[in-house]
C-alpha positions in Angstrom: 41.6 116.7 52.7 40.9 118.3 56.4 39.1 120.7 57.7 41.4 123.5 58.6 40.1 126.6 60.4 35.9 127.1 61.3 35.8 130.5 60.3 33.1 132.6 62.3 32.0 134.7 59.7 32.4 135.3 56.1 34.4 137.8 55.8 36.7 136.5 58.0 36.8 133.3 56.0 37.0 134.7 53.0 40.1 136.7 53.6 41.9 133.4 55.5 40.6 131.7 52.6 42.2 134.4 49.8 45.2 134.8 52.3 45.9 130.5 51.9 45.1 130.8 47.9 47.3 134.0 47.3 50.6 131.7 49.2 49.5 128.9 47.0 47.5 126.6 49.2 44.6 124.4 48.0 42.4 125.6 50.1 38.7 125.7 49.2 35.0 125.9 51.3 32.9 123.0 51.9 29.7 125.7 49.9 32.2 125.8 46.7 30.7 124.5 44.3 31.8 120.8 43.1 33.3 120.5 46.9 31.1 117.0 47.8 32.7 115.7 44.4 36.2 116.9 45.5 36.7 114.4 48.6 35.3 116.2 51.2 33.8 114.5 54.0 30.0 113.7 54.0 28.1 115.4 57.2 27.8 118.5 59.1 29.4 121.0 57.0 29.9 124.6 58.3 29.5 127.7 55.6 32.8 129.2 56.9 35.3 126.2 57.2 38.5 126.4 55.2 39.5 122.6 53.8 43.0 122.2 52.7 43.6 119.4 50.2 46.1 118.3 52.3 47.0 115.4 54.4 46.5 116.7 58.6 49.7 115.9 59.6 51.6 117.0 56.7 54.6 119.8 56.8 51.6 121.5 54.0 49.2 121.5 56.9 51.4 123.3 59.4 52.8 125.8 57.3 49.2 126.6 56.3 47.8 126.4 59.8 50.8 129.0 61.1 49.8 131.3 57.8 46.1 131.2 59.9 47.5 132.1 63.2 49.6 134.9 61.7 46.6 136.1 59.2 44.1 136.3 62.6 46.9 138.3 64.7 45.5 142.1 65.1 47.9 144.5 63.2 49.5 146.6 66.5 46.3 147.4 68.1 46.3 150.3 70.8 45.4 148.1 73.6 46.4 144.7 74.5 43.1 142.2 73.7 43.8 140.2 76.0 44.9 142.4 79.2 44.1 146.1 78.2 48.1 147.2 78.2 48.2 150.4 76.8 50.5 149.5 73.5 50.9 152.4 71.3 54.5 153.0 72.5 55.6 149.4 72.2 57.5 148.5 69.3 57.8 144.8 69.9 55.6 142.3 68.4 54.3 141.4 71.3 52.0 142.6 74.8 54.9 143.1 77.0 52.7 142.8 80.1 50.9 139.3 78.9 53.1 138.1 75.8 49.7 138.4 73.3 51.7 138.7 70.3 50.3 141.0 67.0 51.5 142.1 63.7 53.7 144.9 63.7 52.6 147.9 61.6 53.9 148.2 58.2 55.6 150.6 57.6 54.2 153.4 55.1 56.2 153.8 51.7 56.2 156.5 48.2 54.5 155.6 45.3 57.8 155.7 43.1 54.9 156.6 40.0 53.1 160.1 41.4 54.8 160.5 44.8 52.1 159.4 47.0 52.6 158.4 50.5 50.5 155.3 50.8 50.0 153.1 54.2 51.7 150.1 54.6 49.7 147.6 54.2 48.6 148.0 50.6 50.2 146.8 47.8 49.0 149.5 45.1 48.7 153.1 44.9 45.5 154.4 45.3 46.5 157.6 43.5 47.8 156.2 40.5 47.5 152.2 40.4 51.5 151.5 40.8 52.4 148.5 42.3 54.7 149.0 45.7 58.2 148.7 45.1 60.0 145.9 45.3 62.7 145.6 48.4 66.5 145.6 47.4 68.5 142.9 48.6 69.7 143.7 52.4 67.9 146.7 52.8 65.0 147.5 55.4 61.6 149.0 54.5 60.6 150.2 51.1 
């Protein structure tokens, strides 16, 4: 067991943290309860640090560390973070003045239930509680 990320605050750790479980990581808080009797390491422990049940150096580890990278990119933000480039006309994945690379928009899609339009990045309708379709095979959007 390591410690993965130090969160800086909770909500951010608890998304990373649902984020890891949801892709099937055993990922866990040193606060959860039964976590000294779990293995973890005796000391300083910070509130918001993600452990992974996991060996450091392990193919496990990486995956989950890139999941953690990908989870904290900002979802196409206006401006650039890190050198104020006006962005809303770029459709690449990354600042093409700096490189800073963020998560593309998702793309909105039809509740195939009631017909609402519903933004990309949820998984249910608000309207009526329908899941998101499910992609076809070799096909683009939903």
């Amino acid at each position: 067991m390591f410690r993965l990320y130090d969160a800086r605050f909770d909500a951010e750790a608890q998304m990373l943290l649902a984020v890891l479980r949801a892709a099937g990581f055993d990922a866990m808080f040193a606060s959860d309860e039964g976590a000294v009797l779990s293995g973890l390491p005796p000391g300083r422990r910070n509130p918001h640090a993600i452990w992974l049940r996991s060996a450091p150096d392990s193919r496990e580890a990486k995956e989950a560390r890139a999941l953690v990278l990908r989870s904290l990119q900002p979802i196409h933000p206006e401006r650039c973070p890190e050198c104020d480039y006006d962005l809303r006309s770029v459709s690449a994945p990354r600042c093409p003045e700096c490189g800073t690379p963020f998560r593309p928009r998702l793309e909105e899609w039809r509740c195939a239930n009631c017909g609402e339009s519903i933004e990309g990045q949820f998984t249910d309708c608000w309207h009526c509680g329908a899941g998101r379709p499910k992609r076809e095979a070799g096909k683009g959007g939903s």
